[in-house]
N, C-alpha and C positions, 0 to 999 in steps of 0.2 A: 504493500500500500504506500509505504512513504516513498520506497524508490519510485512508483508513478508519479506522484505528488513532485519529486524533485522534478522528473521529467517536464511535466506540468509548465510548471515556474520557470523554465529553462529560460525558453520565451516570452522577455517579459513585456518588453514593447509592444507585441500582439495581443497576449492574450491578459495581462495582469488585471484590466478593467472584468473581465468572466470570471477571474480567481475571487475579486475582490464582491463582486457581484454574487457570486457563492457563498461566499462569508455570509453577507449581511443577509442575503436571504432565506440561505437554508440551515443557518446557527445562531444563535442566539448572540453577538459578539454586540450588534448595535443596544441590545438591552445592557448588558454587561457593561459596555463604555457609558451610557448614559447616566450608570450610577458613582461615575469620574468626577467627582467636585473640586475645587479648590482647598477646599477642605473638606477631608473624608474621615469618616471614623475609623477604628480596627476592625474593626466587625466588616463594615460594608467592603473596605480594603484587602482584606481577607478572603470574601466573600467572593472578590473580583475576578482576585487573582487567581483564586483557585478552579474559576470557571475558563477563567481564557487558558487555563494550564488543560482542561480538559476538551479543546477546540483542538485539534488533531492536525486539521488542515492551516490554522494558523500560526503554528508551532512550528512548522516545518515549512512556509513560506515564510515566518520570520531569519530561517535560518540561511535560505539559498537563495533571496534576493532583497533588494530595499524593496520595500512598500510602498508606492507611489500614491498615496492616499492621506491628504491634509487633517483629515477628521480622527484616523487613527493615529497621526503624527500627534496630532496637538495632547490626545488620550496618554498617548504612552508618554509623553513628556512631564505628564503629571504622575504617570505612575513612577515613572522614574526618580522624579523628587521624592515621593514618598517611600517608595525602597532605599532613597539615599540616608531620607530621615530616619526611618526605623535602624536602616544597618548602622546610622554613627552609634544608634541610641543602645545597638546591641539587643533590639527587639524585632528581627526580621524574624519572620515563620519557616522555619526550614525545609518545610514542606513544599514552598515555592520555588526549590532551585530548580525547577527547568524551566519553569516561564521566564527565571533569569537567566540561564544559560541561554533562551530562545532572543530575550529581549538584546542582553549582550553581543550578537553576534548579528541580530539586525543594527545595533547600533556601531560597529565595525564596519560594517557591508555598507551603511551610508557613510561612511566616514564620516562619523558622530557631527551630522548635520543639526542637530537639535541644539548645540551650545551649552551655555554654563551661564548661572544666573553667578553672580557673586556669594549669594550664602551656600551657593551648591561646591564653588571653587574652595570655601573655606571646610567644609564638612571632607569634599574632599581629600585635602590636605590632611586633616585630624585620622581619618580612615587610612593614607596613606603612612603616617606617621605611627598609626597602632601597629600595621603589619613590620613595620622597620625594626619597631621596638619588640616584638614576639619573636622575630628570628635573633636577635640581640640574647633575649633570654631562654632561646632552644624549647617556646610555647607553638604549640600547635596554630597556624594559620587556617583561617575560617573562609572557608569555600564562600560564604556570602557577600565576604568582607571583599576578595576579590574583585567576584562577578558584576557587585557593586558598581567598582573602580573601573570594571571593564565595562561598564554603561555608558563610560564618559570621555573615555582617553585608552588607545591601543597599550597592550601591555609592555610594548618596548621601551614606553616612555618612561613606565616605572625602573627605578633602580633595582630592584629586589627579582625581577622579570628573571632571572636566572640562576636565582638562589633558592625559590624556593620550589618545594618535591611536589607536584599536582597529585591528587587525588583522582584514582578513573570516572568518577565524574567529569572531573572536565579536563581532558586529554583532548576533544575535539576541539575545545580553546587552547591550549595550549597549542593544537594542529596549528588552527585559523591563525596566532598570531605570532607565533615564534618559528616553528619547521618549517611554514612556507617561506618567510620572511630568511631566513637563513640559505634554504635551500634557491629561493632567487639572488641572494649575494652569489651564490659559490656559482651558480648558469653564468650569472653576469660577466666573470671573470673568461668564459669560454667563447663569448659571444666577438665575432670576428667582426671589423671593420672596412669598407671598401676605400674608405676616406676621411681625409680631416673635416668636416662642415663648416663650412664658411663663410654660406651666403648668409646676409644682415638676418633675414627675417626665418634661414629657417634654426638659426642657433636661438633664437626666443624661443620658437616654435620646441625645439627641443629641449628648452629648460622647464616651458612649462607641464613638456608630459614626465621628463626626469619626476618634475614635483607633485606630479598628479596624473598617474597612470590612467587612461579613458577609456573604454569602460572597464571597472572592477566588476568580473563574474565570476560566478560559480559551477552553474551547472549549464550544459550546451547539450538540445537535442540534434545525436547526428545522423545523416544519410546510412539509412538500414545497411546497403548494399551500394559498393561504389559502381559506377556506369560508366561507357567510352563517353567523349565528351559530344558524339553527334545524338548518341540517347538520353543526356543531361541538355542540352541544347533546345532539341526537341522539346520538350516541355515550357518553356518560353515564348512560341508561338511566334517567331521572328521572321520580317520578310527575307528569308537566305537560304538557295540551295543546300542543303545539307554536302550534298555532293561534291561541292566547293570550299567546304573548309578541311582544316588538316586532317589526317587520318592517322595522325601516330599514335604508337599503340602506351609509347610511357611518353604525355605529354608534358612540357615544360610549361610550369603556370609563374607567373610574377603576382603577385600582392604586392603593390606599391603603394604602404603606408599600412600597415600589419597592429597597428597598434598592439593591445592586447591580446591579440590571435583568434579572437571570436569568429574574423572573418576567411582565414588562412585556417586553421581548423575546417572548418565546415568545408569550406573547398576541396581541400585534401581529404575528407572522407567524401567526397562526391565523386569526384571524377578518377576510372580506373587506372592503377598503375601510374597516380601522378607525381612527380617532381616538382614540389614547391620552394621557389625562394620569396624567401616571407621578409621583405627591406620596412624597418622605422627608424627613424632621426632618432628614439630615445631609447636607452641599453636597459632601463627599468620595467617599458611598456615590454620591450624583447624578453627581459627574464621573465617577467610574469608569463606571454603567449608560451614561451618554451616549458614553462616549469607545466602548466594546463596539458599541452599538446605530450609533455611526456606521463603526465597523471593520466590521460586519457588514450594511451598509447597510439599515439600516432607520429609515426617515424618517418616521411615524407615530405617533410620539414627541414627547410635549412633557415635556420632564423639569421640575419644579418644586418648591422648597425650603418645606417649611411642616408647620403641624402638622393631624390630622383635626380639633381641637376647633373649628379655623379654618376647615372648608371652605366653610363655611354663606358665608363672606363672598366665596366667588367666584359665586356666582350661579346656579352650572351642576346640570342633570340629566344621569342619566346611563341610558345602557341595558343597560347591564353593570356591576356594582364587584364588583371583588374584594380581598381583604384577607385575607390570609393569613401566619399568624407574627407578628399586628401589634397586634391590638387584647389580647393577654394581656399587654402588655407597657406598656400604659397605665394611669396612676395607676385611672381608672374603664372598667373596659371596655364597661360596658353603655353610659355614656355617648357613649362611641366610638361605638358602635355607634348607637345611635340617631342620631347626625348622619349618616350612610351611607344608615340607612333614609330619612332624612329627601333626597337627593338623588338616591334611588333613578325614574327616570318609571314611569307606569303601566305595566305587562305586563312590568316590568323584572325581571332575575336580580341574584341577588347572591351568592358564593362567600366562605366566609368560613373561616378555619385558626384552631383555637386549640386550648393544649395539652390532653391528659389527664392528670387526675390520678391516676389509677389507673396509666395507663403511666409516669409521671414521679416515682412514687416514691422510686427508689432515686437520682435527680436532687435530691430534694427534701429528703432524708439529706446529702448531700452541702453541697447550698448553705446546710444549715441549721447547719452545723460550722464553712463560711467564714466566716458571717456571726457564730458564737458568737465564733471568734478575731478578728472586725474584720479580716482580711485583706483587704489593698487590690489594684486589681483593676490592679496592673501587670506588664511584661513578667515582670523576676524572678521574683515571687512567684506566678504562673499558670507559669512553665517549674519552679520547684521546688512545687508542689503539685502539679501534675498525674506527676511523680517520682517521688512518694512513694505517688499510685495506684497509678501501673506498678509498684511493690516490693509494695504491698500484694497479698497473696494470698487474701483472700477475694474467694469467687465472687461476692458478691452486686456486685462492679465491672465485672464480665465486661461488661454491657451497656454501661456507659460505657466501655471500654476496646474497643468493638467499634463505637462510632459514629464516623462519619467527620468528626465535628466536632472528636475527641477528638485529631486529628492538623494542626490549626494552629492559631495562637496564637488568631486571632479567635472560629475557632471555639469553642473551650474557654472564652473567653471570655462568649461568646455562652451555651454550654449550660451553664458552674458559677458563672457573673462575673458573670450581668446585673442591671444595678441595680433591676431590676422583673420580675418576673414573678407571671402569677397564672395559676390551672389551674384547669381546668372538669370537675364530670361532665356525665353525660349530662340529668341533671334539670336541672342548674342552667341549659342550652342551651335545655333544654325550657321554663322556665320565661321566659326572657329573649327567646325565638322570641315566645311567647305576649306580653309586655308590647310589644314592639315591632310587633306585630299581622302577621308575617310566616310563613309557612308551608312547612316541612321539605320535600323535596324529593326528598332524596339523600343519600347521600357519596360522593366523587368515585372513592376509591380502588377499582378495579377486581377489584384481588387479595382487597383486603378481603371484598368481597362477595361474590366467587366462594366463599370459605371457610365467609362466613356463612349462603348458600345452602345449602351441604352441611348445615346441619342445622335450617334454616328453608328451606323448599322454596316453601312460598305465595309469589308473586309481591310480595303485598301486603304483607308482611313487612318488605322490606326498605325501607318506608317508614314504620314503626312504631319510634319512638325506644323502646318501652316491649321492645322485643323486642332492637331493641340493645342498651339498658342492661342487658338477661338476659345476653346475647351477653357482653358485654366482663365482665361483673362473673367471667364460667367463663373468659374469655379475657383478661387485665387489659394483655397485652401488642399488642394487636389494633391501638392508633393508640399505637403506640408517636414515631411521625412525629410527627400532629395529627389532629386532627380534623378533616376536609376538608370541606365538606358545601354543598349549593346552596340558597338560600331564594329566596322574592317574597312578595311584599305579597300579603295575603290580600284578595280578589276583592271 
């Protein structure tokens, strides 16, 4: 049951809104939170905790992904204060520890997006202080006292983080926040480089994923059975002889811009017999894809440190590149993009994601206020800007306070912080398809087209950018995501 359950979660951008939709209506979770006050007695607090501890499905979705849901955020924020208060006061219920093991590990996985009020910072310095002073006097350390602390702040922060002996209770914290943490230093050291990096914007580019790996995941649902890439292809529905593209049997894929490997993972169980080189600017986003992709046994993988402007210098073609989320975020994107076509072999594909600007408006509002105040792109000030969203009540935030990026640090990071971005319509695609002498194909997104169907019917349609660009201009929210879309070198 749980292992489905993870499966579940995997995906969380698709499906977390039907997880969360589950909860509330086939469990009791919304009665149970509603009895969340500001001030609560023991009893009711008790009463709470012990029900959300018997919610099965919320126990195990708080542990394999963030929870994209403002209502439960604001809940457990208060429950968290009040297991703060109980555990300084030495009156926690120890019957509770796995809703705090569950709670713990969701608030890790957001990279404790919730913050710290000042009387919380002080309690937990006292808490941190007790455990200093028990190991001092060779007294047993208190599982509560921990998981507590690990409500608020990863455990590497603490000094004691390797002093003291865990209990098999929580050995999967100790997994979450030390062995992986360890085991991505000692990858990192292995990871090869093609280049020094040197252009201005992507050395930001690569400090800020250094400091904030995007996305942090857990669980990835993968391809049952891998397929040649003209039986993976197929399923796409794209205007291309099948006939016409490569037919090797171990093809050579690029991932240009691999981040955490979510995207190079999945590829590499899809397509049979493939050879992936998985390239990101930051060696932290690489140990984390590496350290996953060897947890999940997939050896198809060559993960490597470097920039696109640089690929020209490894020599290699390829039969597949994809690059998605990667080249709007480079000083010149077209330039990007040209070195891609340029390593692209004959009858090759290439998949490429970049933002909309018509869907990224009210994104574009946003970071255009950060960047009026010079607001710097640290923890604090992304935990109190993103704060003062959540008070803010015009609707026109609703989108951002409903994306699931909006719920951890990186990601927030990532969609209001990034030191680059640039946004495309659909001419500017058009126009830059055309300099690069490459030819539309597609977009990849299934649901998309199903919608655009409904009111474009012609088959032929749905490979006409001139009929998109009708499409989205009536519909501005349509690639709200990216732009997904498949090209090749024109014949």
């Amino acid at each position: 049951m749980l292992e489905s359950i993870a499966l579940i979660c995997s995906k969380l951008n698709s499906i977390a809104p039907n997880i969360l939709n589950g909860l509330f209506l086939n469990t009791d979770l919304k009665n149970n939170l509603s009895l969340i006050k500001d001030k609560i007695t023991n009893k009711d607090f008790n009463y709470v905790l012990e029900n959300l501890q018997k919610n099965c499905l919320l126990m195990q979705f708080m542990k394999v992904c963030p929870i994209p849901d403002y209502y439960i955020e604001k809940n457990f924020v208060k429950i968290r204060k009040e297991i703060l208060n109980q555990t300084y006061k030495l009156n926690i219920d120890k019957n509770h520890i796995n809703f705090l093991i569950s709670l713990s590990m969701q608030c890790f996985l957001n990279e404790y997006i919730y913050g710290q009020s000042k009387d919380e910072i002080e309690k937990i310095k006292k808490i941190d202080e007790r455990i200093k002073n028990n190991l001092k006097e060779n007294k047993e350390i208190s599982d509560l006292d921990i998981l507590c602390l690990l409500c608020y702040e990863p455990l590497t922060n603490f000094s004691w983080s390797n002093k003291v002996k865990f209990s098999d209770k929580l050995k999967e914290i100790f997994k979450l926040h030390l062995n992986q943490n360890e085991i991505e230093i000692q990858i990192s050291k292995s990871i090869k480089s093609i280049s020094k990096v040197e252009d201005r914007i992507s050395i930001k580019v690569k400090k800020q994923y250094e400091e904030n790996p995007y996305p942090r995941w857990e669980n990835l649902g993968l391809s049952i059975e891998p397929r040649e890439i003209k039986e993976v292809i197929n399923d796409n529905d794209l205007n291309l002889d099948l006939k016409k593209i490569t037919n090797s049997e171990s093809p050579e894929i690029l991932i240009a811009g691999c981040g955490t490997g979510q995207h190079a993972i999945t590829t590499a169980s899809k397509y049979q017999k493939s050879k992936i080189l998985a390239l990101d600017l930051s060696f932290k986003s690489l140990s984390y894809a590496k350290r996953k992709a060897n947890e999940l046994k997939i050896n198809n993988i060559d993960f490597i440190q470097g920039d696109i402007l640089d690929l020209e210098s490894i020599d290699r073609k390829f039969d597949i590149i994809e690059s998605v989320g990667v080249l709007h975020h480079m000083d010149n994107p077209f330039k990007g993009w040209k070195i891609l076509t340029s390593c692209l072999n004959k009858d090759s594909l290439m998949l490429i994601g970049l933002y909309s600007e018509k869907a990224r408006q009210h994104i574009k509002e946003i970071k255009n206020k950060i960047n009026k105040i010079k607001l710097q792109s640290n923890y604090k000030n992304i935990i109190k800007f993103r704060k003062d969203l959540i008070e803010n009540n015009d609707n026109h935030l609703n989108y951002i306070k409903s994306s699931p990026d909006f719920y951890t640090v990186s990601g927030v990071r990532d969609l209001l912080f990034h030191v680059q971005e640039h946004r495309f319509t659909i001419s500017k695609i058009k126009e830059y398809l055309d300099k690069l002498g490459l030819i539309f194909l597609g977009f990849e997104d299934q649901l998309v087209k199903e919608k655009f169907k409904e009111i474009y019917s012609n088959k032929i349609d749905l490979y006409n950018l001139d009929k998109w660009e009708e499409y989205e201009k009536n519909n501005p929210r349509t690639f709200a995501g990216m732009y997904q879309f498949w090209c090749k070198k024109i014949d």
